[in-house]
C-alpha positions as CSV (number, residue, x, y, z in Angstrom):
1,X,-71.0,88.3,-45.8
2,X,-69.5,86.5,-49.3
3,X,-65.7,86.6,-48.4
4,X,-64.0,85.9,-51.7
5,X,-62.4,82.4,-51.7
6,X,-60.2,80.2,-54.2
7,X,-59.8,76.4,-55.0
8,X,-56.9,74.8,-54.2
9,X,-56.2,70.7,-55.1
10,X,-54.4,69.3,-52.5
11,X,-53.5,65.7,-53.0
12,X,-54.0,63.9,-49.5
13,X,-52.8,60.1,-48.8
14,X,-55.8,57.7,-48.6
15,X,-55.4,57.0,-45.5
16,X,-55.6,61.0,-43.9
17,X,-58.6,61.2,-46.3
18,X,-60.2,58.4,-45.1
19,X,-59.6,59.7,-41.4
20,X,-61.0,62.8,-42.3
21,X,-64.0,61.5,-43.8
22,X,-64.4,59.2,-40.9
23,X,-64.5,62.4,-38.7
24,X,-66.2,65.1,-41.0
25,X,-68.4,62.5,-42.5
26,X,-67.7,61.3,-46.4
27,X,-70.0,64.1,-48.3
28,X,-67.5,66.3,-49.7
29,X,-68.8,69.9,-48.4
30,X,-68.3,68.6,-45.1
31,X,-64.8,67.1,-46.0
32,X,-64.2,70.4,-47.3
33,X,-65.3,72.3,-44.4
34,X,-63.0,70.2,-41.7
35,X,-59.8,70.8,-44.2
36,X,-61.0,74.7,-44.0
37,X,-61.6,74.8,-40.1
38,X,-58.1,72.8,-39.8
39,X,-56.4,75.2,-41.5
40,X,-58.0,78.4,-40.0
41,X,-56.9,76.4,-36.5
42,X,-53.3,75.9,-37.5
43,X,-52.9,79.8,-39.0
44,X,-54.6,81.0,-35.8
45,X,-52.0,79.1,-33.4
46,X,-48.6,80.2,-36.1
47,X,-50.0,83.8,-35.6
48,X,-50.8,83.7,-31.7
49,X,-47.1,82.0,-31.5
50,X,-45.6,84.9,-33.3
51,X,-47.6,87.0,-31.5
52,X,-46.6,86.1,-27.9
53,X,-42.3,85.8,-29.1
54,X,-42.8,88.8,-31.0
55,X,-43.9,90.9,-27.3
56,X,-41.5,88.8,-25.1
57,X,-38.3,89.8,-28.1
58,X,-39.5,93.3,-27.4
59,X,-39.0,93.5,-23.9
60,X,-36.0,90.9,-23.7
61,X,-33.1,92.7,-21.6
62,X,-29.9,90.7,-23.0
63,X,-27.6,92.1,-20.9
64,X,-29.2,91.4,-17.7
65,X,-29.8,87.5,-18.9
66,X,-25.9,87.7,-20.0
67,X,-25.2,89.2,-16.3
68,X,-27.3,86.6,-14.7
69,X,-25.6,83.6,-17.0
70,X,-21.9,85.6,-15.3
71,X,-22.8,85.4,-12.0
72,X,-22.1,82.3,-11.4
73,X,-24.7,81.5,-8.2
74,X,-23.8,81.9,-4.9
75,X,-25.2,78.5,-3.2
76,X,-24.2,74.9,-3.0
77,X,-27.1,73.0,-4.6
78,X,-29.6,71.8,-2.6
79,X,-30.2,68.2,-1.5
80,X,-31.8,66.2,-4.6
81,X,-30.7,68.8,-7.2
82,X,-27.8,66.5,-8.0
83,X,-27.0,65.3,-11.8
84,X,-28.2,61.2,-11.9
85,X,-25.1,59.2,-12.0
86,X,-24.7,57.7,-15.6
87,X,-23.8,54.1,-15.7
């Protein structure tokens, strides 16, 4: 499969590239290929993000979190749930 692809300069600061290089190894096709597999990684995780807020907005009940936040409790905390004294 020959998926169409374009060029794009990205100006990196010495230091990144020469991590990079240290990782990918300093021939540029491999170079290239680390940048490419670093950005597939990062779109992957943005859209699996959006993904999982995008189904928990959709089945988000705001007025039974706004009746929960009313309630007020009902129970005196529980031994160790105290707020740390500040100095």
């Amino acid at each position: 499969m020959n998926t169409p692809s374009t060029t794009v300069p990205v100006e990196l600061p010495v230091s990144l590239k020469a991590a990079i290089e240290d990782i990918a190894g300093t021939d540029e096709s491999h170079v290239s290929a680390f940048l490419l597999a670093a950005a597939a990684e990062r779109v992957a995780a943005h859209q699996s993000t959006a993904a999982f807020f995008a189904e928990r907005r959709a089945r988000a009940n705001p007025a039974a979190a706004l009746a929960l936040l009313a309630d007020g409790g009902g129970e005196d905390p529980r031994p160790g749930d105290e707020l740390p004294l500040t100095p």
